[in-house]
C-alpha positions as CSV (number, residue, x, y, z in Angstrom):
1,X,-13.1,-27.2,-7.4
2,X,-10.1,-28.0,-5.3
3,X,-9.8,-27.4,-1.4
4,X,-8.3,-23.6,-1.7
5,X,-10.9,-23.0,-4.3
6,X,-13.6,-23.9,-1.7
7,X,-11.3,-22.1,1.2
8,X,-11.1,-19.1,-0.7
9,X,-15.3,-18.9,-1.5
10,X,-16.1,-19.4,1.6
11,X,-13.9,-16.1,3.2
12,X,-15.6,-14.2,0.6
13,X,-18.2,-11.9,2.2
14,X,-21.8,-11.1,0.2
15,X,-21.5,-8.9,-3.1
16,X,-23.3,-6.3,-0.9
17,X,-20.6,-5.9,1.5
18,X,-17.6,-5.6,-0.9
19,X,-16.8,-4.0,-4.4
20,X,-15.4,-5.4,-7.3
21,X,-11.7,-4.2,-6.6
22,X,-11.5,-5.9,-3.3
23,X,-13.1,-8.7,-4.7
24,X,-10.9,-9.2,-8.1
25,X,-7.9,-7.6,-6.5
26,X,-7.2,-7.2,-2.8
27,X,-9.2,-10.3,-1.4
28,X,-7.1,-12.7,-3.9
29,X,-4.1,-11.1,-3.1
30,X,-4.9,-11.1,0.8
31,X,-5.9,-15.1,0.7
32,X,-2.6,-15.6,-0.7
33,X,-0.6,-14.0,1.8
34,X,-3.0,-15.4,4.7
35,X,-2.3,-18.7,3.2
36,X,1.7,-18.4,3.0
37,X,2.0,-16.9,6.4
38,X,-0.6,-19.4,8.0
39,X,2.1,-21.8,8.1
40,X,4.7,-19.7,9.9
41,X,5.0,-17.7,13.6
42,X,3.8,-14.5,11.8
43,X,0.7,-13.1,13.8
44,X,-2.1,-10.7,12.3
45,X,-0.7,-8.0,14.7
46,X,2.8,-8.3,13.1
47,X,1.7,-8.2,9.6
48,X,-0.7,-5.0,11.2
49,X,2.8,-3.5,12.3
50,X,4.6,-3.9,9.5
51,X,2.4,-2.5,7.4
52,X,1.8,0.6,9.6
53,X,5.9,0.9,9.0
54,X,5.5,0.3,5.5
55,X,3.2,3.1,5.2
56,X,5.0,5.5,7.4
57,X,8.1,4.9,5.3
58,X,6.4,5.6,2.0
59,X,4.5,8.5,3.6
60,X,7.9,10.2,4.4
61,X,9.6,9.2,1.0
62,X,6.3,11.5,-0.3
63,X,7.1,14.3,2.0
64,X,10.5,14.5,1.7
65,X,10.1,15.1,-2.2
66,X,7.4,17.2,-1.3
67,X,9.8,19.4,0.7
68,X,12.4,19.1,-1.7
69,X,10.5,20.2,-4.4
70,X,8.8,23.2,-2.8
71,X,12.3,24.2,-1.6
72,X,13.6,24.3,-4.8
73,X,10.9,26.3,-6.2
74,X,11.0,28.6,-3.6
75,X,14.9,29.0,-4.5
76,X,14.2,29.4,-8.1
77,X,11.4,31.5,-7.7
78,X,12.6,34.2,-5.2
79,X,16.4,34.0,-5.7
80,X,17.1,32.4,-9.2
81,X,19.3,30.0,-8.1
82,X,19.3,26.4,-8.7
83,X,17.5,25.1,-11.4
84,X,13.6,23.6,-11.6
85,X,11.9,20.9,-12.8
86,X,8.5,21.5,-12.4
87,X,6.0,18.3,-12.3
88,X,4.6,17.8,-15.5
């Protein structure tokens, strides 16, 4: 077992505490990143930041389609114009 093997088992918290997704899936993936940024001036409250604008930008992406869709219903519905594509 090499020295990010043993790093990595050692941040793992008690099967208790966490589920097999964030075991299998988001606590690799986290080590990684935590390991690639460790090296650089990126604090835990940027990466925090970021992802809040990460998630605020998807968030909108969502409600603007959201919009747009139920506009153009709307428009098809009550005055026939426009055409829609309904979700499938």
């Amino acid at each position: 077992m090499n020295e990010n093997d043993k790093e990595y088992q050692s941040s793992l918290k008690s099967l208790e505490t966490e589920n097999i997704v964030d075991r299998k899936f988001y606590r690799p993936i986290g080590f990684y990143f935590a390991k690639l940024l460790s090296h650089t001036k990126v604090t835990p409250n940027m990466v925090t930041i970021l992802s809040i604008f990460v998630g605020l930008g998807g968030g909108g992406v969502f409600y603007a389609y959201a919009i747009q869709s139920w506009v153009g219903r709307c428009r098809y519905y009550l005055f026939g114009v426009g055409q829609y594509h309904g979700l499938h």
